[in-house]
OpenMM code with the backbone's topology and positions (N, CA, C; nanometers):
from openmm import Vec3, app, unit

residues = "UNK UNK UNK UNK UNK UNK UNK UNK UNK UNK UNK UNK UNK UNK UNK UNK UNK UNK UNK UNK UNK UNK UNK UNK UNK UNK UNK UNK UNK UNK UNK UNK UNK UNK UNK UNK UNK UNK UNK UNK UNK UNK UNK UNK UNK UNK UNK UNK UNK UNK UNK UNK UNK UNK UNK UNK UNK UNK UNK UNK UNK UNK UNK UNK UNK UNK UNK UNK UNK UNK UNK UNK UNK UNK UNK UNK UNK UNK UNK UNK UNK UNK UNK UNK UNK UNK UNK UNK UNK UNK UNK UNK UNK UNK UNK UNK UNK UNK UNK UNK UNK UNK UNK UNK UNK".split()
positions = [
    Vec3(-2.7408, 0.1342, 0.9806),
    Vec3(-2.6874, 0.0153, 0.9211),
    Vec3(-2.5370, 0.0363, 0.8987),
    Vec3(-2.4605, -0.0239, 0.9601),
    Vec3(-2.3482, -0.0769, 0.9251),
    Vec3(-2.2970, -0.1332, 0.8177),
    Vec3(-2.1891, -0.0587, 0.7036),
    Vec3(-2.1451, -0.1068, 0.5858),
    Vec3(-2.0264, -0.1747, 0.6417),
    Vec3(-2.0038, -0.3184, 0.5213),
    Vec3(-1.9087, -0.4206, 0.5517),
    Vec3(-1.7704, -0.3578, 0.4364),
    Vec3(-1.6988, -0.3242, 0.4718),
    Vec3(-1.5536, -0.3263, 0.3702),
    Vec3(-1.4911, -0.4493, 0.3631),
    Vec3(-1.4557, -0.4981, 0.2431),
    Vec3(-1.3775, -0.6550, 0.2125),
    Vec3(-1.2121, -0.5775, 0.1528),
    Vec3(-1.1290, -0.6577, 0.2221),
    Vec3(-1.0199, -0.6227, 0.2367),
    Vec3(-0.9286, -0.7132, 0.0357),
    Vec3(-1.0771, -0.7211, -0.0076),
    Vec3(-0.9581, -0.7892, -0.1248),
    Vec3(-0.9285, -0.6707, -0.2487),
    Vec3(-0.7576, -0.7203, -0.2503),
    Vec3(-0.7181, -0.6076, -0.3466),
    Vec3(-0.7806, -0.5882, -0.5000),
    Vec3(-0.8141, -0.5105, -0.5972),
    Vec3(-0.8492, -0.4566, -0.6555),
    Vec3(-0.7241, -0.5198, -0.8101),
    Vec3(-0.8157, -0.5455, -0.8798),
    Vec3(-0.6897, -0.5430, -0.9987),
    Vec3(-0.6700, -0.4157, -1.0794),
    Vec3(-0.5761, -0.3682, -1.1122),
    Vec3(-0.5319, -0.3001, -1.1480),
    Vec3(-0.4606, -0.2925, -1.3406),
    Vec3(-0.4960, -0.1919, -1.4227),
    Vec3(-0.4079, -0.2973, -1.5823),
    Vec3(-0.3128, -0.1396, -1.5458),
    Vec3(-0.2051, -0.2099, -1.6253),
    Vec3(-0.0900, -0.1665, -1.5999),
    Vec3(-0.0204, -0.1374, -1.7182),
    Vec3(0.0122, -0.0453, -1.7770),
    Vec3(0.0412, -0.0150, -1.8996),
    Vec3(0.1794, -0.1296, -1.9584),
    Vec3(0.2257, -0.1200, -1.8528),
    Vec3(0.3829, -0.2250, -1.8760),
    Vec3(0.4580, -0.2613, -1.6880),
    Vec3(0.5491, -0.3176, -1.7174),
    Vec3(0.6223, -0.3760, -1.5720),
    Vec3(0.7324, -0.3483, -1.6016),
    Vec3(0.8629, -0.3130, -1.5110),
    Vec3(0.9393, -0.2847, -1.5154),
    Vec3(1.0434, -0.4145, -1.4136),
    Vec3(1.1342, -0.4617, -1.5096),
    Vec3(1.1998, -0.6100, -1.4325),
    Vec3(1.3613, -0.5627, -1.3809),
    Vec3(1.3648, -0.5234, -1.2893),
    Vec3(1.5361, -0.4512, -1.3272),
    Vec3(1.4790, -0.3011, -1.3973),
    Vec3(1.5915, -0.3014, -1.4398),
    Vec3(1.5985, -0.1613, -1.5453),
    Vec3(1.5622, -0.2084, -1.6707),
    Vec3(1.4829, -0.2723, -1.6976),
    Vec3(1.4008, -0.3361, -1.8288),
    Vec3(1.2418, -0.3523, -1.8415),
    Vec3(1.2032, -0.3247, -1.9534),
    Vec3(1.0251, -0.2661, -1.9648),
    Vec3(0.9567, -0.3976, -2.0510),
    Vec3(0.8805, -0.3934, -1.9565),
    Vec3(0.7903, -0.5157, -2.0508),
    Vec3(0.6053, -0.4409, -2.0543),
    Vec3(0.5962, -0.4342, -2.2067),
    Vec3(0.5033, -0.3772, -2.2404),
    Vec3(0.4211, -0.4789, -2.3463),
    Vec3(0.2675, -0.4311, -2.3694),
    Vec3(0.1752, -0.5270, -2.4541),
    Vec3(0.2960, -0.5185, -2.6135),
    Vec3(0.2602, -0.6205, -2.6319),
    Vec3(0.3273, -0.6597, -2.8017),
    Vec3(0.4666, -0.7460, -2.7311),
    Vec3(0.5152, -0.7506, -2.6435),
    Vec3(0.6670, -0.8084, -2.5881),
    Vec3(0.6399, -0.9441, -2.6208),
    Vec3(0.6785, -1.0279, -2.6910),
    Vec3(0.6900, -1.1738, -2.6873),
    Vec3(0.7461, -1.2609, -2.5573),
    Vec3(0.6989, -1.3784, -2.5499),
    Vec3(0.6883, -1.4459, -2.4191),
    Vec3(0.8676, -1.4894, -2.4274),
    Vec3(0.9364, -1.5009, -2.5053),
    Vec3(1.0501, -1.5117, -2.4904),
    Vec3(1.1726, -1.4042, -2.4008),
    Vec3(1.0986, -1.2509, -2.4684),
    Vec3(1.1744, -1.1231, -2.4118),
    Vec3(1.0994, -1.0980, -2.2779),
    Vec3(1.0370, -1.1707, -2.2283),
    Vec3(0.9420, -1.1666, -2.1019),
    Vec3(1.0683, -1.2356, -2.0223),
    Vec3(1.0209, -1.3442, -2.0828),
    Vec3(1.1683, -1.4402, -1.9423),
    Vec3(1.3317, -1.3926, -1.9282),
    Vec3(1.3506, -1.3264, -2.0569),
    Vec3(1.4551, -1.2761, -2.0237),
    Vec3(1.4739, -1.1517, -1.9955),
    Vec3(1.3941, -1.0445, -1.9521),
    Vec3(1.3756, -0.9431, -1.8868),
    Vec3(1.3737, -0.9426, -1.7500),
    Vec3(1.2684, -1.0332, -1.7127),
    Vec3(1.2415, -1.0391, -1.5990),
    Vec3(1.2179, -1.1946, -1.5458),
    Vec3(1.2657, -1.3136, -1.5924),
    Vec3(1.3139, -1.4445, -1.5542),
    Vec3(1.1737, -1.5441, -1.5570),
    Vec3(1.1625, -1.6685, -1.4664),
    Vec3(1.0620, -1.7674, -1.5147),
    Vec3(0.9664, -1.7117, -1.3768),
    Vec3(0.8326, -1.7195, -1.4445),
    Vec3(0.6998, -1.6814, -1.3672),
    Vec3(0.6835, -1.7490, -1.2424),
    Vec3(0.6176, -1.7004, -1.1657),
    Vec3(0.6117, -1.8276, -1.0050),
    Vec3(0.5201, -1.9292, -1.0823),
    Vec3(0.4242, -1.8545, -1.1192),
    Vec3(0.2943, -1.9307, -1.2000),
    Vec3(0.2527, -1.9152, -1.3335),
    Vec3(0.2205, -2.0542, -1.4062),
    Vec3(0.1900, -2.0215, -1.5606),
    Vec3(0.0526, -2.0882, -1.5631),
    Vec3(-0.0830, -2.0158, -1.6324),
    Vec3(-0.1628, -2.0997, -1.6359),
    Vec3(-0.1986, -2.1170, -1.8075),
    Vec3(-0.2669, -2.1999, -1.8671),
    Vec3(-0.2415, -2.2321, -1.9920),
    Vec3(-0.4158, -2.2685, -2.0446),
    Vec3(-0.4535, -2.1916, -2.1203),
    Vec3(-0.6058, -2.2511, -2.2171),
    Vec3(-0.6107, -2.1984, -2.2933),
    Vec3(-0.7126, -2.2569, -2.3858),
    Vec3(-0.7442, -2.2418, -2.5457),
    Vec3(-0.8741, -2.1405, -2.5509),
    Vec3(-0.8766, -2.0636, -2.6338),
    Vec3(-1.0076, -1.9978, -2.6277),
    Vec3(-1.0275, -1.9518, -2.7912),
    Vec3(-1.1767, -1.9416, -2.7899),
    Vec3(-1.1904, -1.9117, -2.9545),
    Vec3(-1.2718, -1.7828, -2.9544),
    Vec3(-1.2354, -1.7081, -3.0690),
    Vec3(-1.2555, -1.5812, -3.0699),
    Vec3(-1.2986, -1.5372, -3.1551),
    Vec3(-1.4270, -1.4357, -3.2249),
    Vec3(-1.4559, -1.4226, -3.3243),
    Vec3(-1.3756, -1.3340, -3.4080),
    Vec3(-1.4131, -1.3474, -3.5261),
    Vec3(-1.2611, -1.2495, -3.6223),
    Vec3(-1.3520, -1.1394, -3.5842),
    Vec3(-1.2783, -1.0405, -3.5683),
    Vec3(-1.3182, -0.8382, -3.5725),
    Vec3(-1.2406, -0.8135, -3.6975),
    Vec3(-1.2546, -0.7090, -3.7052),
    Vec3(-1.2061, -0.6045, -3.8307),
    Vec3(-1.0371, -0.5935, -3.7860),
    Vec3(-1.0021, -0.5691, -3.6598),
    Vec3(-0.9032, -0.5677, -3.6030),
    Vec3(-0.8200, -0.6804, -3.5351),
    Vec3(-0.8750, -0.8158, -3.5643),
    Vec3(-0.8059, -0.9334, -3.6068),
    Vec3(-0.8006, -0.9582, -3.7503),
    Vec3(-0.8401, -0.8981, -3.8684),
    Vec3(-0.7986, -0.9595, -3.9761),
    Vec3(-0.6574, -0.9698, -4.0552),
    Vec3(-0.6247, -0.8447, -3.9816),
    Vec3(-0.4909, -0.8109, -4.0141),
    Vec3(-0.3897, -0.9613, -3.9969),
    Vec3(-0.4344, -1.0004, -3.8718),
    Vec3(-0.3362, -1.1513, -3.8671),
    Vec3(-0.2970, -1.2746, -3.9329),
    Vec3(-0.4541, -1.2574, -3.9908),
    Vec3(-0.4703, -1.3721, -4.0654),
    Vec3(-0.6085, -1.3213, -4.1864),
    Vec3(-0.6036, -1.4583, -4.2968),
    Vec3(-0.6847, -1.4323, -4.4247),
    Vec3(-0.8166, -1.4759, -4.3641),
    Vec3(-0.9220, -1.4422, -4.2401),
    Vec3(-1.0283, -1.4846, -4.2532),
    Vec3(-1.1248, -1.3982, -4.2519),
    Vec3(-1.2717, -1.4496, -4.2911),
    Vec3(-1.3859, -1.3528, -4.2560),
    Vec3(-1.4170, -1.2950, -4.1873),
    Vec3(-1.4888, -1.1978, -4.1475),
    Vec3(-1.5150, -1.1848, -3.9966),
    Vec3(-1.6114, -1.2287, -4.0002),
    Vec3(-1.6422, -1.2663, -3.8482),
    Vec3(-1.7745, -1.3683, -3.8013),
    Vec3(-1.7441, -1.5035, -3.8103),
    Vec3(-1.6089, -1.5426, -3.8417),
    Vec3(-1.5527, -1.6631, -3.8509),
    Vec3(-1.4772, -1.6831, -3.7006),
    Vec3(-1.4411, -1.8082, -3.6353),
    Vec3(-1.3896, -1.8423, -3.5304),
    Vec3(-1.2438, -1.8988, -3.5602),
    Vec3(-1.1822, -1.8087, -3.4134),
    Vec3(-1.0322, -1.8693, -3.4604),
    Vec3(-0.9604, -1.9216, -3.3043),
    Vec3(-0.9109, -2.0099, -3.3101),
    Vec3(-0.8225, -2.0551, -3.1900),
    Vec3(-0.7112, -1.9804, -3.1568),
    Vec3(-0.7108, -1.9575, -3.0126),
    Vec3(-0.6092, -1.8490, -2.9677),
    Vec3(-0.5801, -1.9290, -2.8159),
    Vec3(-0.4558, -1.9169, -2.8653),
    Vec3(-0.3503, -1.9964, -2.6999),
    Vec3(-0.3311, -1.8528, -2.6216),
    Vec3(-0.3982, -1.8936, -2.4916),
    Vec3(-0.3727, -1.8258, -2.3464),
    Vec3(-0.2713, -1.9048, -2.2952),
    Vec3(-0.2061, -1.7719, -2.1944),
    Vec3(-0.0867, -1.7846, -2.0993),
    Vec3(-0.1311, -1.6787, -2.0465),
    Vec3(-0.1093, -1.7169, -1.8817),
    Vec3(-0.1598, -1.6368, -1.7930),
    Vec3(-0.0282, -1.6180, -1.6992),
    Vec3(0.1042, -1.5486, -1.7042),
    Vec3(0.1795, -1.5256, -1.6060),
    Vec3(0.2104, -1.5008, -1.5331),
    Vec3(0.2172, -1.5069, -1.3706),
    Vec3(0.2096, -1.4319, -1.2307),
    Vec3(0.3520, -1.4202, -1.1851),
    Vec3(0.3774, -1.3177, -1.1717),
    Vec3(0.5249, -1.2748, -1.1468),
    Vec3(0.5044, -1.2369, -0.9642),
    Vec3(0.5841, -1.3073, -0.8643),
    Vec3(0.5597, -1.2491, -0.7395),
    Vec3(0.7091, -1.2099, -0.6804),
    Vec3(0.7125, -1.0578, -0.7060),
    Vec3(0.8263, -0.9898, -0.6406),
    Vec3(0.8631, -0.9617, -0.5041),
    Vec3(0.7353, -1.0278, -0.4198),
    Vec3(0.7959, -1.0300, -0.2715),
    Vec3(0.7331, -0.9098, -0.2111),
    Vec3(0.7050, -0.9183, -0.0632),
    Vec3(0.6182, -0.8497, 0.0179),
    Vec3(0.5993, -0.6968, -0.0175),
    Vec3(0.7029, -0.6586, -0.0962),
    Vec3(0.7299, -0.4917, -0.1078),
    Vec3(0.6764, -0.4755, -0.2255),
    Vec3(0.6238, -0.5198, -0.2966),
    Vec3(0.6030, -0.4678, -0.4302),
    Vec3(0.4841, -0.6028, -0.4882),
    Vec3(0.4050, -0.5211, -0.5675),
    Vec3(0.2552, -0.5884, -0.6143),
    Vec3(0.3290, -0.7296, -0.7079),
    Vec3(0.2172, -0.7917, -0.6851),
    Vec3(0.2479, -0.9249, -0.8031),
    Vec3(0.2085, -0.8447, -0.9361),
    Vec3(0.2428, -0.9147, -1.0653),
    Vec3(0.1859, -0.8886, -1.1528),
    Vec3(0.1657, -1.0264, -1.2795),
    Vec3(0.0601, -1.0032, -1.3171),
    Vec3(-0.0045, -1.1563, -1.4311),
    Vec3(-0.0250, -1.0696, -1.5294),
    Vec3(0.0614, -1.1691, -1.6092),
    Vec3(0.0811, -1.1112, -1.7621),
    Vec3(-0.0141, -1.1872, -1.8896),
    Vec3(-0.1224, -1.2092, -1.9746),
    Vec3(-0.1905, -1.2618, -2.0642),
    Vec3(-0.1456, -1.2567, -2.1716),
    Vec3(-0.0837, -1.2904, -2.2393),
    Vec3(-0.0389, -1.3515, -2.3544),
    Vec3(-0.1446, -1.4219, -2.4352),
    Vec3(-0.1382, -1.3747, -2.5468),
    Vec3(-0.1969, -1.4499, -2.7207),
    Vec3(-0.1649, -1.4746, -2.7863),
    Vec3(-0.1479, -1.6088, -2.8067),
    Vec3(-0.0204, -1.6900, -2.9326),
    Vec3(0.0877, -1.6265, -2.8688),
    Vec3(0.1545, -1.6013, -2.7827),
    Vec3(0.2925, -1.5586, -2.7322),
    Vec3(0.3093, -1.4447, -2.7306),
    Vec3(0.1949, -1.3355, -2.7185),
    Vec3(0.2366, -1.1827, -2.7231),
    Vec3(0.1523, -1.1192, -2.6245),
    Vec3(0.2318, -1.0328, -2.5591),
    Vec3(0.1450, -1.0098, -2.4216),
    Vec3(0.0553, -0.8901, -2.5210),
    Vec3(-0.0585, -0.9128, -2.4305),
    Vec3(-0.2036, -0.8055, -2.4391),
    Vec3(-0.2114, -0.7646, -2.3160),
    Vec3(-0.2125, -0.7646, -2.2475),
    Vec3(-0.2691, -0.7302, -2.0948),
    Vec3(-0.1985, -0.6997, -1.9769),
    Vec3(-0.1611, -0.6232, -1.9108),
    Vec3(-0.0750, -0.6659, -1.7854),
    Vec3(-0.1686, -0.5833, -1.6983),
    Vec3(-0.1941, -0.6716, -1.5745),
    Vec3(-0.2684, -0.6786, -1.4415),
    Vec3(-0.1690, -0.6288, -1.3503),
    Vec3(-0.2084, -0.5374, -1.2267),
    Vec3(-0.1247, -0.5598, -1.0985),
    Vec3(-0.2697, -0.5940, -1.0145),
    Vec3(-0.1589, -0.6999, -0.9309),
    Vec3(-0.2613, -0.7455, -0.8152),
    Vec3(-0.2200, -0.7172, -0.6747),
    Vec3(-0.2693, -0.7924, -0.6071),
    Vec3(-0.2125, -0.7677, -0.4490),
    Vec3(-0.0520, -0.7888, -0.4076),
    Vec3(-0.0113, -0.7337, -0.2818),
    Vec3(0.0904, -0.7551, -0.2785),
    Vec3(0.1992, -0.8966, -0.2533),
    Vec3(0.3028, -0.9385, -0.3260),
    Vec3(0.3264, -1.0601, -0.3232),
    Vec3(0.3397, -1.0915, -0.1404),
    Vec3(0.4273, -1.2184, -0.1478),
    Vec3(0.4900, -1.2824, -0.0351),
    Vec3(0.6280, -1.3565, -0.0335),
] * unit.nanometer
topology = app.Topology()
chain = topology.addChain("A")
for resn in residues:
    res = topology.addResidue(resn, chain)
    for name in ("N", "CA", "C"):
        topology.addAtom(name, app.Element.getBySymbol(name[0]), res)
């Protein structure tokens, strides 16, 4: 039997991105984002609700086991054939996450 390989790239999390000679790491606000490294090719935008943890209370005065609204931003940065894209996730305006994906165009 013949195994099939699928040629799609793999995501990757990425501790931080580097824009220029400038570092964008989780906690960076969406403001020091654009001016590090300029406006996204792509922004995608939704609401999601989240239960309080022990490690969301710090943010705010609620219970845990209580639900709280949290604004997504999903940023795709495409640097061009030589170098990986990267999508940045943002919460309430603070990155959590950075992805590398396939290579741009």
């Amino acid at each position: 039997m013949v195994g099939v390989l699928t040629c799609a790239p793999a995501l990757v999390m990425a501790q931080s991105i580097r824009c220029g000679n400038k570092l964008v790491s989780r906690g960076t606000i969406s403001a020091e984002v654009v001016a590090r490294c300029g406006d996204p090719a792509q922004v995608e935008h939704k609401t999601e609700y989240q239960s309080v943890t022990a490690s969301t209370l710090g943010r705010q005065n609620l219970a845990i086991g209580s639900t709280i609204e949290v604004q997504i931003e999903l940023w795709t940065y495409n640097f061009g054939p030589n170098k990986l894209m990267q999508r940045i996730r943002f919460e309430d305006g603070i990155v959590v996450r950075i992805e590398s994906l396939g290579y741009g165009f």
